[in-house]
MIMAR-576827 format. One record per residue (C-alpha): x, y, z. Coordinates in steps of 0.001 Angstrom, whole numbers. Each point is the difference from the previous one (the first is absolute). Layout:
! residues N
<site <X,Y,Z>>
...
END
This chain:
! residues 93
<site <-10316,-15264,-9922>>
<site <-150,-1854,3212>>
<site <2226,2159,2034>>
<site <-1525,3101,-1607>>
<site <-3533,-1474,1620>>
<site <1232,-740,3406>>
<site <1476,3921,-2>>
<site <-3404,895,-1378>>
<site <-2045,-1874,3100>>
<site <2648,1224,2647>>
<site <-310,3634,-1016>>
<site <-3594,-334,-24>>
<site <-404,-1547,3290>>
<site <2309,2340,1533>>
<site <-1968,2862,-1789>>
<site <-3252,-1397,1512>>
<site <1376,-292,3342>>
<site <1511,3840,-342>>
<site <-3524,1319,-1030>>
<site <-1516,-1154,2785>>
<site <2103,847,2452>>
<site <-65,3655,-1449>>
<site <-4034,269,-166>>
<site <-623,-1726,3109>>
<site <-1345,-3272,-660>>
<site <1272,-1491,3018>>
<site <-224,2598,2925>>
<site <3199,-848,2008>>
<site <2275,1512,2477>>
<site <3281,-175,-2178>>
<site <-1868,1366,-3362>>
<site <-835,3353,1951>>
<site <3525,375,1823>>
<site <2007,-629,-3537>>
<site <-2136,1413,-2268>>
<site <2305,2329,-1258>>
<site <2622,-2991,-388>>
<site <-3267,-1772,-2027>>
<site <-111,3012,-2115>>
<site <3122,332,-1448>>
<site <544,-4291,187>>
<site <-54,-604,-3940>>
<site <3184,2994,-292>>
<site <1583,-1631,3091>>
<site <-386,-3643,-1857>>
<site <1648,1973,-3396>>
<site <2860,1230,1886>>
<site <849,-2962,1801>>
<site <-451,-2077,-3025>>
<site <2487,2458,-2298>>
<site <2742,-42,2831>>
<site <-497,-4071,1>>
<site <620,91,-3876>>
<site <2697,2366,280>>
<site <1823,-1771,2724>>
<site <-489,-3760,-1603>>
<site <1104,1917,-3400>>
<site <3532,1142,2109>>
<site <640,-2953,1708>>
<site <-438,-1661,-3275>>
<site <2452,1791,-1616>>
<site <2604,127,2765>>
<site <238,-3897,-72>>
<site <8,-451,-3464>>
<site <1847,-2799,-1025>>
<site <3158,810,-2766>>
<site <477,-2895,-2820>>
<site <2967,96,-1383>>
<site <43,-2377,-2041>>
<site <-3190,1479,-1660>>
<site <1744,3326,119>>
<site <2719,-1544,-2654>>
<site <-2193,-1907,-2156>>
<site <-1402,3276,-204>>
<site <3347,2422,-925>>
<site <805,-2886,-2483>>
<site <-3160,600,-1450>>
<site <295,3355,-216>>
<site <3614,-278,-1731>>
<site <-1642,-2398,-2435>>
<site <-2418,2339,-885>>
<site <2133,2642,-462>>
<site <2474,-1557,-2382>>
<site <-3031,-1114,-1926>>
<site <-1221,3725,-316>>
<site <3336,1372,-557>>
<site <192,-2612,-3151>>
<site <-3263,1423,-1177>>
<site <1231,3571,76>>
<site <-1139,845,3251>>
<site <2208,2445,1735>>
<site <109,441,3377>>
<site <1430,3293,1735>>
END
């Protein structure tokens, strides 16, 4: 629950900080040149955080590490399992 409350506060004070800047609270130079940029900011945020994902998710899987040693333990396993089911009845195709 404690990183789901420090998401909570960040997305809350960036929320606050977003609001004003798009009603005007703070009458500034830069909120009136990029207030179209301030408009659309939460979809910008979205987008950049879904390419972010994607990429980590990519880079992820392109260095995944193989175990092969796991990957036998595994096959015997499988083979075990097998000859167990086939001496049940099981029949495989």
């Amino acid at each position: 629950m404690k990183k789901l409350t420090q998401w909570v506060v960040g997305v809350n004070i960036l929320s606050i900080l977003w609001l004003s800047l798009l009603f005007n609270q703070y009458d500034s130079k830069i909120s009136k040149e990029h207030f179209l940029v301030i408009q659309f900011l939460p979809i910008i945020l979205l987008i950049s955080f879904g390419v972010f994902a994607l990429a980590v998710i990519l880079y992820r899987v392109a260095t995944f590490n193989n175990c092969q040693s796991a990957a036998e333990d595994l096959q015997a396993e499988i083979k075990e399992a097998r000859t167990a089911l086939k001496q049940k009845g099981f029949k495989f195709d």
